[in-house]
C-alpha positions in Angstrom: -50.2 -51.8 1.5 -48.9 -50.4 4.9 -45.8 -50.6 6.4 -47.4 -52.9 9.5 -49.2 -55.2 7.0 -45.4 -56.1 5.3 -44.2 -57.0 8.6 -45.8 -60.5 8.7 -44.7 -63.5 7.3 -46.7 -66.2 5.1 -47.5 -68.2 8.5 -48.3 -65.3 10.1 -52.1 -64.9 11.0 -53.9 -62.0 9.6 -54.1 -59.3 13.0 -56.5 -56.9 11.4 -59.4 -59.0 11.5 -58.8 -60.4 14.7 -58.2 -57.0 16.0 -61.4 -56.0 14.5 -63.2 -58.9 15.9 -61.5 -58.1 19.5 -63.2 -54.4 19.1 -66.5 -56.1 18.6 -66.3 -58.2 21.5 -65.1 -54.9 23.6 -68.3 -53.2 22.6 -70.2 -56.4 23.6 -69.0 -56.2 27.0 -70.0 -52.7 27.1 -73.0 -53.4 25.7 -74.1 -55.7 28.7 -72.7 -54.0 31.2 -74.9 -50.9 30.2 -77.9 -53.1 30.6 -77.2 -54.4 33.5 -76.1 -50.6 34.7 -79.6 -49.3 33.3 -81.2 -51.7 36.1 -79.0 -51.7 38.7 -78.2 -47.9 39.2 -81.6 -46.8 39.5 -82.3 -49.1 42.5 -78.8 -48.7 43.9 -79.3 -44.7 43.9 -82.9 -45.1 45.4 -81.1 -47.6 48.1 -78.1 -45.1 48.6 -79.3 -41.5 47.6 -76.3 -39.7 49.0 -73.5 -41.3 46.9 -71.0 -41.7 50.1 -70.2 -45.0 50.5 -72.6 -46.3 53.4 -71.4 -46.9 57.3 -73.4 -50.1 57.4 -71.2 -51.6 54.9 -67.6 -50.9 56.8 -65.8 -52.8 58.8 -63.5 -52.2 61.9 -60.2 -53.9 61.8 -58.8 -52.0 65.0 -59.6 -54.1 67.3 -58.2 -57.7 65.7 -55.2 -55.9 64.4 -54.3 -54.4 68.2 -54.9 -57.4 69.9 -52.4 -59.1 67.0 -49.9 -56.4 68.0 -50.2 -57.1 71.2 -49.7 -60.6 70.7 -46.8 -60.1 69.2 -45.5 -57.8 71.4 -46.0 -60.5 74.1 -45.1 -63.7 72.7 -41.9 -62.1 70.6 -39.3 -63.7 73.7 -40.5 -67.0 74.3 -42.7 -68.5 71.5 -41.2 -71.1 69.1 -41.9 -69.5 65.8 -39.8 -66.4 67.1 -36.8 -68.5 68.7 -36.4 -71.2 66.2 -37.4 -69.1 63.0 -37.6 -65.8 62.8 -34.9 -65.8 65.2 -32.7 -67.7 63.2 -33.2 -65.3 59.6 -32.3 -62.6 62.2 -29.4 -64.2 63.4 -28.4 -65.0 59.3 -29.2 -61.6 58.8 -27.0 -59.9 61.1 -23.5 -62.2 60.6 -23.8 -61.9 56.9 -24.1 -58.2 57.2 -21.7 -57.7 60.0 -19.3 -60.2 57.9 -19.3 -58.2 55.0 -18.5 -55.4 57.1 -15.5 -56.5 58.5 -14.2 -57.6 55.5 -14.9 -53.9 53.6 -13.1 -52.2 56.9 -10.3 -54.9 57.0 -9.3 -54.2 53.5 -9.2 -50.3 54.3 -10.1 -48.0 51.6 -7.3 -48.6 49.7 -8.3 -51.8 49.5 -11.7 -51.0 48.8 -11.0 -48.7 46.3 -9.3 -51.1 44.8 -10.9 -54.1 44.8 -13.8 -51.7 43.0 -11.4 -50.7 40.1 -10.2 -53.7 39.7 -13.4 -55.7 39.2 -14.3 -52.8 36.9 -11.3 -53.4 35.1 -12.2 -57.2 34.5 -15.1 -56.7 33.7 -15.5 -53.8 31.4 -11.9 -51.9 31.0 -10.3 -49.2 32.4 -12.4 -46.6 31.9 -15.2 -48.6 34.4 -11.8 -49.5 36.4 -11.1 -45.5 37.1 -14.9 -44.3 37.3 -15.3 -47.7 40.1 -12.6 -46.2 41.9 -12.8 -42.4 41.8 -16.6 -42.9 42.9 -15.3 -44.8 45.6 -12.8 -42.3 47.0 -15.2 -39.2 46.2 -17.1 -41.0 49.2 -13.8 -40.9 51.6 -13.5 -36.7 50.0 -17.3 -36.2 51.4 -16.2 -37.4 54.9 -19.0 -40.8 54.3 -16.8 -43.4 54.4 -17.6 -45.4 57.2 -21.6 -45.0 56.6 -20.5 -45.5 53.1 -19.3 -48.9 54.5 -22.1 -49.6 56.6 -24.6 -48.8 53.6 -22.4 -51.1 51.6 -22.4 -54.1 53.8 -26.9 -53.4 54.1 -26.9 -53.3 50.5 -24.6 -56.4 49.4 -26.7 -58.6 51.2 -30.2 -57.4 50.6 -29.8 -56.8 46.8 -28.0 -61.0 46.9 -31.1 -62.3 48.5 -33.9 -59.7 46.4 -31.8 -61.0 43.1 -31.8 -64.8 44.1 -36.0 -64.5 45.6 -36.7 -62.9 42.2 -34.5 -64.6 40.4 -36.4 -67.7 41.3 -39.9 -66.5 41.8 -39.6 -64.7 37.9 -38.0 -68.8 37.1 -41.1 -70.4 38.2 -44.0 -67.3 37.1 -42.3 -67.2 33.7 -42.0 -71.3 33.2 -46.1 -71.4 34.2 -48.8 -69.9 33.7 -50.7 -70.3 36.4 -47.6 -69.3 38.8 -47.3 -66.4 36.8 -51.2 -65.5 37.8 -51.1 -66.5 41.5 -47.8 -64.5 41.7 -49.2 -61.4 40.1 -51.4 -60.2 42.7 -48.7 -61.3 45.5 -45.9 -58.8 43.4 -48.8 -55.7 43.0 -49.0 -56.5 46.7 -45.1 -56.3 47.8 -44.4 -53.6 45.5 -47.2 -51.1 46.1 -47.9 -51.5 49.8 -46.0 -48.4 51.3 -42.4 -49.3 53.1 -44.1 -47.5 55.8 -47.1 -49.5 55.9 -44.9 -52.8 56.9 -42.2 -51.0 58.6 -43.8 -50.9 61.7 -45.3 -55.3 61.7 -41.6 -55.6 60.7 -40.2 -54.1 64.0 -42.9 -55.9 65.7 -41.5 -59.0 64.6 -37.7 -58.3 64.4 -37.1 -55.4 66.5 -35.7 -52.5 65.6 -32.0 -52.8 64.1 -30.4 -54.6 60.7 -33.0 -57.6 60.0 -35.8 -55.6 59.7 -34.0 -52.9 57.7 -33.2 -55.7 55.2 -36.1 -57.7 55.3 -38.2 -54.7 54.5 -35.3 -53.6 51.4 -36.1 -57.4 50.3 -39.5 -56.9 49.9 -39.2 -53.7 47.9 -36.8 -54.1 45.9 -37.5 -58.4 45.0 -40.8 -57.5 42.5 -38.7 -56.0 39.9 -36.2 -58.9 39.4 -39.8 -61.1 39.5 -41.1 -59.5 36.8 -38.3 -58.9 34.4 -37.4 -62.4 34.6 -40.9 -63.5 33.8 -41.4 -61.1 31.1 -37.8 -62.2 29.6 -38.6 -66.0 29.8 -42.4 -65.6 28.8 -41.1 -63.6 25.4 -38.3 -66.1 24.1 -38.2 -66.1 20.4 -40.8 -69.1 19.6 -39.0 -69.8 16.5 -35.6 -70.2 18.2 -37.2 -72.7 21.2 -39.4 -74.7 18.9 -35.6 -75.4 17.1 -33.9 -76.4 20.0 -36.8 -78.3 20.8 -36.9 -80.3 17.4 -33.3 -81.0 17.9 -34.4 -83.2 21.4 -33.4 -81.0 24.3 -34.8 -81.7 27.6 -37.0 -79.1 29.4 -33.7 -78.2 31.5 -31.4 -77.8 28.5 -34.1 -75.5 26.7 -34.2 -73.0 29.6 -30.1 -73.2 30.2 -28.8 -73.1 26.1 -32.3 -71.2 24.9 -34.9 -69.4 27.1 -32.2 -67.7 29.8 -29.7 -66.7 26.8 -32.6 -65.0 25.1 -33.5 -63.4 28.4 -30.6 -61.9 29.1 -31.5 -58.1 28.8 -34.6 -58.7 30.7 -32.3 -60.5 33.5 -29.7 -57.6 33.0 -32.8 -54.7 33.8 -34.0 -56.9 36.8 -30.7 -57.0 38.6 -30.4 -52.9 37.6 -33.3 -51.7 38.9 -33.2 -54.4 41.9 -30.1 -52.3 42.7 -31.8 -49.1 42.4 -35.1 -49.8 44.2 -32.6 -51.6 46.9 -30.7 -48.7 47.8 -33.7 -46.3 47.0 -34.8 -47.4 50.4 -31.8 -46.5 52.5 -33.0 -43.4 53.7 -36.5 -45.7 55.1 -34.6 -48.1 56.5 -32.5 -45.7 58.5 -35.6 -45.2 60.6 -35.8 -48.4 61.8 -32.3 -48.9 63.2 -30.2 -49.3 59.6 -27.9 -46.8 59.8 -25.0 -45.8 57.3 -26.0 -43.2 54.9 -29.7 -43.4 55.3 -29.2 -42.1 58.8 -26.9 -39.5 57.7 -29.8 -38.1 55.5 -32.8 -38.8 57.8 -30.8 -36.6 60.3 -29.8 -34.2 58.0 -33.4 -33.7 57.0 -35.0 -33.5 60.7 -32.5 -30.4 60.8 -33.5 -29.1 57.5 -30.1 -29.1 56.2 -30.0 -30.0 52.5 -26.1 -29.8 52.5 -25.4 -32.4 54.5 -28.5 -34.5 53.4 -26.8 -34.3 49.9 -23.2 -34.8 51.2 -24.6 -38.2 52.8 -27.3 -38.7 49.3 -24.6 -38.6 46.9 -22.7 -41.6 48.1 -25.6 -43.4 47.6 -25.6 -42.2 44.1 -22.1 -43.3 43.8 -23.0 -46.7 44.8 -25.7 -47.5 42.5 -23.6 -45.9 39.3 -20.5 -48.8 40.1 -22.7 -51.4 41.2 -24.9 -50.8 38.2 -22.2 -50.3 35.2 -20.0 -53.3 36.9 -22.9 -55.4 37.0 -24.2 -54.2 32.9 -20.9 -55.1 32.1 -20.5 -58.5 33.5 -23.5 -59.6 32.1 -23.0 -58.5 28.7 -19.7 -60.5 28.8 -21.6 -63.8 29.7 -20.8 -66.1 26.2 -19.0 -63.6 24.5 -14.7 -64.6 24.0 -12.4 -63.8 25.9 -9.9 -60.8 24.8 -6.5 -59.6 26.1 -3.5 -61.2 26.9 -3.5 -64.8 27.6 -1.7 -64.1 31.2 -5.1 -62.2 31.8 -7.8 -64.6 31.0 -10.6 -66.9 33.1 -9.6 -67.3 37.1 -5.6 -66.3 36.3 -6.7 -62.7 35.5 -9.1 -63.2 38.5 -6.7 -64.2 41.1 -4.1 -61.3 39.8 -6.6 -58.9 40.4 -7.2 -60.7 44.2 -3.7 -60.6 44.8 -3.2 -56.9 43.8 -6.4 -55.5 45.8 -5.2 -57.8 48.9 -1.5 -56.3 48.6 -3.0 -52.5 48.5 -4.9 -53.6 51.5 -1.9 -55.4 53.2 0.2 -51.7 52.4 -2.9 -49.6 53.9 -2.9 -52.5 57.2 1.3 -52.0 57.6 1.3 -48.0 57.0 -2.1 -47.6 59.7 -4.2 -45.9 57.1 -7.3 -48.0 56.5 -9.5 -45.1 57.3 -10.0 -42.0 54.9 -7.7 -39.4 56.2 -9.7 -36.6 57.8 -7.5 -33.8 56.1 -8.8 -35.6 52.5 -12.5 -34.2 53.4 -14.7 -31.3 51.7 -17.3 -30.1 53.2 -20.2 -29.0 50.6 -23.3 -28.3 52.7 -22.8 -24.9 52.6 -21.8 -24.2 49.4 -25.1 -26.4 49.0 -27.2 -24.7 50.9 -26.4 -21.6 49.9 -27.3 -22.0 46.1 -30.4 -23.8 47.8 -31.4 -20.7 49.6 -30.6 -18.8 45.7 -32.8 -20.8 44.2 -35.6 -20.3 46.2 -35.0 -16.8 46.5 -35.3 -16.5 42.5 -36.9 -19.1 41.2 -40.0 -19.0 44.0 -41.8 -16.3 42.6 -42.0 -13.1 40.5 -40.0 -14.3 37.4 -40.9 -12.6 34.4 -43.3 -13.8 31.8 -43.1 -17.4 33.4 -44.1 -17.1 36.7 -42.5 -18.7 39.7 -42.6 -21.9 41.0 -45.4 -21.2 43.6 -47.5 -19.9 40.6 -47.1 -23.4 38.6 -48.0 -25.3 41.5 -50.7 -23.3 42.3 -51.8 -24.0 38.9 -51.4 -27.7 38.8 -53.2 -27.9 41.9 -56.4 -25.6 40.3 -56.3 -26.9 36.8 -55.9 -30.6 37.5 -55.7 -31.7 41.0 -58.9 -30.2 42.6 -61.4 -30.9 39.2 -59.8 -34.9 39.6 -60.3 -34.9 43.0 -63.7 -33.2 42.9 -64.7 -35.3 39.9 -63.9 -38.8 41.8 -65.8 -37.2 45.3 -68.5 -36.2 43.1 -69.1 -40.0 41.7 -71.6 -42.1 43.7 -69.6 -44.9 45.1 -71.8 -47.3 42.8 -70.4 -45.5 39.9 -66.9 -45.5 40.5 -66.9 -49.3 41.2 -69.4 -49.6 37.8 -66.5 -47.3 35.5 -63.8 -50.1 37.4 -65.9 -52.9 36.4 -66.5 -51.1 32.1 -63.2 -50.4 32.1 -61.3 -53.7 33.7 -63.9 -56.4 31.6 -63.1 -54.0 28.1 -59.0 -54.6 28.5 -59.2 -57.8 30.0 -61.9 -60.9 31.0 -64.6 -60.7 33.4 -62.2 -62.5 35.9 -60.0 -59.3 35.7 -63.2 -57.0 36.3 -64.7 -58.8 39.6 -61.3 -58.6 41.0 -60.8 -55.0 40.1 -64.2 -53.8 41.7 -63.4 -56.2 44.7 -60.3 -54.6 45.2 -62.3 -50.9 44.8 -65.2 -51.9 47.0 -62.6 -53.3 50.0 -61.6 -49.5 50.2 -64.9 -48.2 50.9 -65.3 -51.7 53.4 -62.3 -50.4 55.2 -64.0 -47.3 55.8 -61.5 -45.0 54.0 -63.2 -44.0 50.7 -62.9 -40.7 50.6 -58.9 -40.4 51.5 -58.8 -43.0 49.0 -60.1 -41.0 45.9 -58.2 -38.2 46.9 -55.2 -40.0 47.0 -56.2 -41.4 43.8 -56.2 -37.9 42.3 -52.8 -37.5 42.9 -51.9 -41.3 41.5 -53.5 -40.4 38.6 -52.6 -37.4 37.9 -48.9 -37.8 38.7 -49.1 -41.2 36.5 -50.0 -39.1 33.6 -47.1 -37.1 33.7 -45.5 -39.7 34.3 -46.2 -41.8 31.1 -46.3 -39.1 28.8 -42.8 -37.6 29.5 -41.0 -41.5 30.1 -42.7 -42.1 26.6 -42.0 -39.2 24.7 -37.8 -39.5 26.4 -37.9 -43.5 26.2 -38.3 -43.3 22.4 -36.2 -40.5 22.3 -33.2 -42.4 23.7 -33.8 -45.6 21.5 -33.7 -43.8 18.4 -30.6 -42.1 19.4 -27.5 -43.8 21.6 -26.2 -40.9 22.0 -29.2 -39.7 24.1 -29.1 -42.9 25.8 -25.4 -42.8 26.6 -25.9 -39.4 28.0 -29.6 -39.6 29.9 -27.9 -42.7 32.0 -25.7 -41.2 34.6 -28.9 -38.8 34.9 -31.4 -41.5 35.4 -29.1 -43.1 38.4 -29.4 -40.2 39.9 -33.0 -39.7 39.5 -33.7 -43.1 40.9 -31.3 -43.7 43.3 -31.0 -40.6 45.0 -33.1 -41.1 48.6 -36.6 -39.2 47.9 -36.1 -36.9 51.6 -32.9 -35.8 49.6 -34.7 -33.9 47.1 -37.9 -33.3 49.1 -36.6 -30.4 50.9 -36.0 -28.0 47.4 -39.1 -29.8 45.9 -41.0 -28.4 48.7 -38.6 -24.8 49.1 -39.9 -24.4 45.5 -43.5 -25.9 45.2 -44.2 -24.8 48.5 -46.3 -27.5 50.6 -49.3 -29.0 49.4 -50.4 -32.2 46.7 -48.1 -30.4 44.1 -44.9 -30.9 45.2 -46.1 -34.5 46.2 -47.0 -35.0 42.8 -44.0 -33.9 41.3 -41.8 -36.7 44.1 -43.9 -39.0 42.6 -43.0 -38.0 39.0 -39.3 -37.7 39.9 -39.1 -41.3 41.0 -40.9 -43.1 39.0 -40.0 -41.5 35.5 -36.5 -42.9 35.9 -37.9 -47.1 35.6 -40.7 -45.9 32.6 -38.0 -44.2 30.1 -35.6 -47.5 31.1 -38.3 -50.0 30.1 -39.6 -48.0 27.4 -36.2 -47.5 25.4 -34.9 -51.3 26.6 -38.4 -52.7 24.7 -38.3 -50.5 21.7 -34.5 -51.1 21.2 -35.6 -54.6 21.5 -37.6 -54.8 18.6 -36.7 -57.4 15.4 -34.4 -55.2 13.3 -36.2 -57.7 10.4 -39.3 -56.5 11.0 -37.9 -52.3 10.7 -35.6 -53.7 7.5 -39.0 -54.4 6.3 -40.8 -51.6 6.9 -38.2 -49.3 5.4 -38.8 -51.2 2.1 -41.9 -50.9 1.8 -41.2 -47.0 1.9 -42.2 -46.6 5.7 -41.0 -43.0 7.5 -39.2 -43.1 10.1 -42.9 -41.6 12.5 -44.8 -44.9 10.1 -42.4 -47.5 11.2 -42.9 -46.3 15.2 -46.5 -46.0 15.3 -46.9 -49.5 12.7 -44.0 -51.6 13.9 -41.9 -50.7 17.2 -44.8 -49.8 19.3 -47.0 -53.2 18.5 -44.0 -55.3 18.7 -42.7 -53.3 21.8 -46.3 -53.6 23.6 -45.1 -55.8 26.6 -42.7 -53.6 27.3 -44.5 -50.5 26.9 -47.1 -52.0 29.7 -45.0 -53.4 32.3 -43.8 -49.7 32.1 -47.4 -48.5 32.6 -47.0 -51.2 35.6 -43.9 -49.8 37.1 -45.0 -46.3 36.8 -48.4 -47.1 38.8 -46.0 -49.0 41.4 -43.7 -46.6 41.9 -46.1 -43.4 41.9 -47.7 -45.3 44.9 -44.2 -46.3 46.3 -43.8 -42.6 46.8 -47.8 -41.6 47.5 -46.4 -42.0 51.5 -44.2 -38.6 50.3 -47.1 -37.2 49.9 -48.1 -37.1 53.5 -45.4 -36.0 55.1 -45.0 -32.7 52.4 -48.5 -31.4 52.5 -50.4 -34.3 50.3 -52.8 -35.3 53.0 -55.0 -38.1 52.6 -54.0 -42.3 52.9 -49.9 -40.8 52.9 -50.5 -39.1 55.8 -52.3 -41.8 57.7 -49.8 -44.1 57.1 -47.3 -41.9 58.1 -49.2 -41.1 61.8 -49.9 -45.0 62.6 -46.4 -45.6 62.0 -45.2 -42.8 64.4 -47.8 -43.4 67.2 -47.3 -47.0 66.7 -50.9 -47.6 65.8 -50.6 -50.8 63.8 -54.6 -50.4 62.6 -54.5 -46.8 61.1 -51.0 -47.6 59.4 -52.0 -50.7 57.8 -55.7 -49.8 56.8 -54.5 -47.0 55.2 -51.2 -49.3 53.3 -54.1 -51.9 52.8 -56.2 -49.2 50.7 -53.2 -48.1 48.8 -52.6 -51.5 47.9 -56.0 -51.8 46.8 -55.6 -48.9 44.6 -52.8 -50.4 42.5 -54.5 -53.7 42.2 -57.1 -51.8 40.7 -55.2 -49.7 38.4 -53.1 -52.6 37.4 -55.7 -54.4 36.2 -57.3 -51.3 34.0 -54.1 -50.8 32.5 -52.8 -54.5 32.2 -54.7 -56.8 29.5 -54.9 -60.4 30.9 -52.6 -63.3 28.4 -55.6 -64.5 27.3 -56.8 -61.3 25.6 -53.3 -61.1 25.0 -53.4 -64.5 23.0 -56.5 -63.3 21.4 -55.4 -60.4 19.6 -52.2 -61.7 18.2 
């Protein structure tokens, strides 16, 4: 008997055969669809000889779209729905950022500093306490602390309202089924269309300044909390709800004592990688009127000037490493008994902690210090720079038996990128929507198919098929590397905390550094082209794959590995026969978030070298051409529907194989 047969329980279905049975059905499906290919492609290649998808079936959108623009453009002062409601969410917008301004430059950054270590402190110790405030003072030491501030009072607000959206949206998609399938096309849709591609309808609406800047965070960084939340709620231990139902609770007491308790790591991940994705976009939403750090970088980087890019990108760094350990912490505390002194408990230990941060800001206030001293500052954009330039001037080319970084590009590009991208412009446009339809009906239901080759043919309708499949090239080619190093690091880490412990700081970095930070010595060393868009792509997204994949694999019943290991299972038997299975949610919303984010960054790709739908986004939103910038966000969108649902089994198959 195998180690994955011992797992199951005497109430527990047999899963071989109705694996087996779910394989048959697959080869069904493949079966008819071959038929029906074996008439259909003949006529549609006698009807369409070239293969390139055909004028007559395109559409133009310019003209409605521009005459929307300039509708909006004209109305934008005087009609209601811009005075009475858009104009008030401004309004909302800009006193809750500009009020948690005030109150971050009123306490000085003593205060600040402060106030950070000491919520640390509450929450977690004093080791949190000290990093919480040393990060905060290594911004004054880089001469960021009033963008620091700025970036701050951006990022409170937008992460609050992505965390409460989610929060809620995640509630009601995890609680029903059929909000959880109306909302899934809605989240592909908000996390894959390019921040560039609704930049621009977002300044048409707002204006350029802080609304849009946190409107457009808000939808970026909302999707994650979404789905963590539904995936937490939507896997609560059956066993543990169908007791707390037998003991009478109410449908409200069930989610508050059973489903959110048991969701609490899920909830945890959402709020961390809201945080991430949040300040992720500072650098974008610098460019429309922002400010803070994200300036600091976008100006940096129009000057090519990697030193100061980084002294601005590290803050933001800083940032997400407090906000994410202090909020880890607190949640980990939520049930769990208090500890220390009695004196230090529940609000008392609270209002101490108030009273001590408002004293250091009172002292900073009376002595005329609540700005970081200028003679406190170190400037590191040369040193920067310099080991930049060494890097390039080593590393670029002619190292021995390895090559140089221009040679592995070059080779990525030969090897991989061109026979992808050939391949896909070799396909008749019939055959790529028929291997969408064979491969969406085998992982899911016929449902999941039409809406997959929808999605493909609304490309070609949009008349930008063939900067689609080459920007599908790169997707695809960039999500491979993606997957197979975030697996092969994800189980890595959960086999060994120490790895964990010590791949964290890393992966804060990795995500929540601003991507125009590290595009400049991406591109010094790849040199420009699809290769060093590519590898952006990697560098992003990789951070949210090996989170998910070690946070689902740690999550698996340590019953069902106690198990395993008596029946005599090794240690490479109990991950491919137990962790894996039981971990397979988890291991494909990381396939999801690796798709999302690889097109998050595809817009990268444009402005280094990558060409195709990046690119166009990238010129409709400088020459303020709302039709090529939104066509082009349109088809990217289109492009993760489709690989979302080739890669994402619906829960009825779901329900079917279990």
């Amino acid at each position: 008997m195998s180690a994955a047969t011992s797992v199951g329980t005497a109430d527990t279905p047999p899963t071989f055969p109705l694996r087996s049975a779910a394989r048959y059905r697959t080869l069904g499906k493949l079966l008819l669809l071959a038929v029906a290919a074996a008439v259909l492609v003949p006529l549609a290649d006698a009807q369409w000889s070239s293969g390139s998808w055909p004028g007559a079936l395109t559409v133009d959108v310019s003209e409605p779209l521009g005459t929307a623009s300039d509708w909006i453009i004209d109305n934008r002062d005087r009609h209601p729905l811009f005075l009475y409601f858009f104009g008030h969410i401004s309004n909302a917008i800009v006193l809750s950022v500009r009020a948690v301004y005030l109150v971050l430059l009123a306490l000085g950054w003593g205060g600040v500093a402060a106030l950070a270590g000491l919520i640390a402190w509450r929450v977690a110790g004093l080791r949190l306490a000290l990093t919480s405030a040393v990060s905060m003072a290594l911004c004054g030491v880089l001469g960021m602390w009033v963008p620091t501030m700025q970036t701050l009072a951006l990022m409170v607000v937008a992460v609050l309202a992505s965390v409460v959206l989610g929060g809620l949206l995640g509630l009601a998609a995890g609680l029903s089924d059929r909000t959880y399938r109306a909302l899934r096309p809605v989240l592909d849709t908000m996390q894959v269309l390019p921040a560039f591609a609704y930049l621009l309808p977002v300044v048409l609406v707002f204006g350029i300044g802080v609304p849009a800047a946190v409107l457009a965070t808000v939808v970026y960084a909302a999707p994650p909390m979404t789905r963590l939340t539904a995936l937490g709620l939507r896997n609560a231990d059956g066993g543990v709800m169908e007791a707390v139902a037998s003991l009478g609770a109410t449908g409200r007491q069930r989610l508050l004592t059973a489903r959110l308790p048991l969701a609490r790591k899920e909830l945890l991940l959402g709020v961390n990688q809201t945080i991430m994705m949040a300040l992720s976009m500072a650098v974008i939403a610098s460019m429309i009127g922002a400010g803070g750090l994200g300036d600091r970088v976008y100006q940096a980087l129009s000057s090519v000037d990697v030193g100061a890019a980084l002294a601005a990108g590290v803050p933001i760094v800083l940032l997400a490493v407090v906000l994410d350990r202090v909020t880890g912490a607190a949640g980990e505390k939520l049930g769990a008994e208090p500890t220390g002194p009695a004196a230090l408990r529940g609000w008392r230990g609270w209002g101490l902690a108030a009273v001590a941060a408002a004293a250091v800001a009172l002292a900073g206030r009376l002595t005329n210090s609540l700005s970081w001293p200028e003679s406190w500052t170190y400037a590191i954009a040369e040193p920067v720079n310099t080991a930049k330039d060494w890097m390039v001037d080593h590393l670029y080319t002619g190292v021995p038996v390895v090559g140089g970084t221009a040679d592995w590009a070059a080779h990525f590009t030969r090897w991989v990128l061109d026979p992808v991208r050939g391949g896909l412009l070799g396909l008749p446009w019939w055959g790529v929507l028929l291997i969408v339809a064979a491969l969406a009906w085998a992982i899911g239901t016929w449902r999941t198919a039409l809406t997959a080759v929808a999605s493909m043919a609304a490309i070609g309708v949009l008349g930008v098929w063939k900067p689609s499949m080459d920007t599908l090239s790169q997707v695809l080619a960039a999500v491979a590397v993606t997957l197979l190093l975030g697996f092969l690091i994800g189980i890595a880490a959960a086999r060994s905390p120490r790895l964990e412990r010590m791949l964290r700081p890393v992966l804060d970095v990795f995500q929540t550094m601003p991507q125009f930070v590290y595009l400049i010595p991406v591109v010094a060393l790849f040199a420009v082209g699809r290769a060093p868009a590519v590898a952006a792509a990697v560098v992003y997204a990789l951070p949210a794959v090996v989170r998910i994949t070690t946070q689902g694999l740690k999550q698996v019943d340590p019953a069902a590995l106690e198990s395993a290991r008596s029946m005599g299972a090794g240690a490479v038997q109990q991950l491919r026969q137990v962790q894996l299975p039981l971990a397979r949610p988890a291991l494909l919303l990381a396939v999801n978030q690796g798709v999302v984010l690889v097109l998050a960054v595809v817009i990268i790709g444009g402005l280094v070298g990558g060409g195709a739908l990046g690119y166009d986004v990238v010129a409709g939103l400088a020459r303020g051409d709302l039709a090529t910038g939104l066509v082009a966000g349109a088809a990217i969108v289109c492009l993760g529907l489709v690989l979302d649902r080739v890669t994402q089994p619906t829960a009825r198959r779901e329900r079917k194989e279990r």
